[in-house]
Steps between C-alpha positions, in 0.01 A plus 500: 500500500678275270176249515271784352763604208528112422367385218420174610136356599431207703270269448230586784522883371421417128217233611369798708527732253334335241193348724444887569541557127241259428228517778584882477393534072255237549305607772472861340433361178238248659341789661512829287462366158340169504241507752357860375486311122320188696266719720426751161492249205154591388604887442793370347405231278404681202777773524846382587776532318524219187846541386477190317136510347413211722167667621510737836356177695797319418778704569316582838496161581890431390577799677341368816633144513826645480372816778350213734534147423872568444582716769332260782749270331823734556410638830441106634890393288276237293640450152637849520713545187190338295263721641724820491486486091146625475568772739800593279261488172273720607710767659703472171152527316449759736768765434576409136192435373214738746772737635688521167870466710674642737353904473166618678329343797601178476777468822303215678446278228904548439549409879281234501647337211827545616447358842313182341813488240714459788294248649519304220861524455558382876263262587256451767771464747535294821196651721221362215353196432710391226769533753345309715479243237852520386400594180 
């Protein structure tokens, strides 16, 4: 009883914990969001959102580096905190800028960005491959 009243984490629970956090986000990202985009980019080319009046091709393309490039990146624990920051960007794009904050339908862009958030604040973790390479 006192163990699950304790504070405390070791080690092998946090490394855990954050390899499901990561696989767990990135997988769901990989496959809800950025392989729909991928497989529907010619409907969506001339009609996604341009917060940034960079052209709808553009910001579709941004959107999916972070969506897939990115993610493949996080779920594998390659360069993890470098490749969390576009994920960040465009969830923060996401429910500032297209959701216009924290009101309305906007709940999974808010847990996706704060699951990536916490990735980035944590690290890849021991189970990855920039564990494996000491990194």
């Amino acid at each position: 009883m006192k163990r699950l009243l304790s504070t405390a984490c070791s080690e092998t629970a946090f490394n855990i914990a954050v390899l499901l956090i990561r696989v767990t986000f990135g997988l769901l990202l990989l496959v809800n969001h950025g392989i729909d985009k991928l497989k529907h980019f010619a409907e969506r080319q001339n009609s996604f959102p341009d917060p940034f009046h960079i052209g709808h091709m553009p910001s579709l393309m941004l959107v999916l580096f972070a969506e897939v490039f990115c993610a493949v990146f996080v779920i594998l624990g390659l360069f993890t905190r470098i490749m969390t920051i576009p994920i960040v960007i465009t969830f923060l794009v996401a429910v500032f800028m297209i959701h216009k904050g924290f009101r309305g339908n906007n709940e999974v862009a808010v847990i996706y960005l704060a699951g990536f958030f916490s990735t980035l604040l944590m690290g890849p973790g021991k189970y990855s491959i920039d564990g494996a390479m000491g990194k």
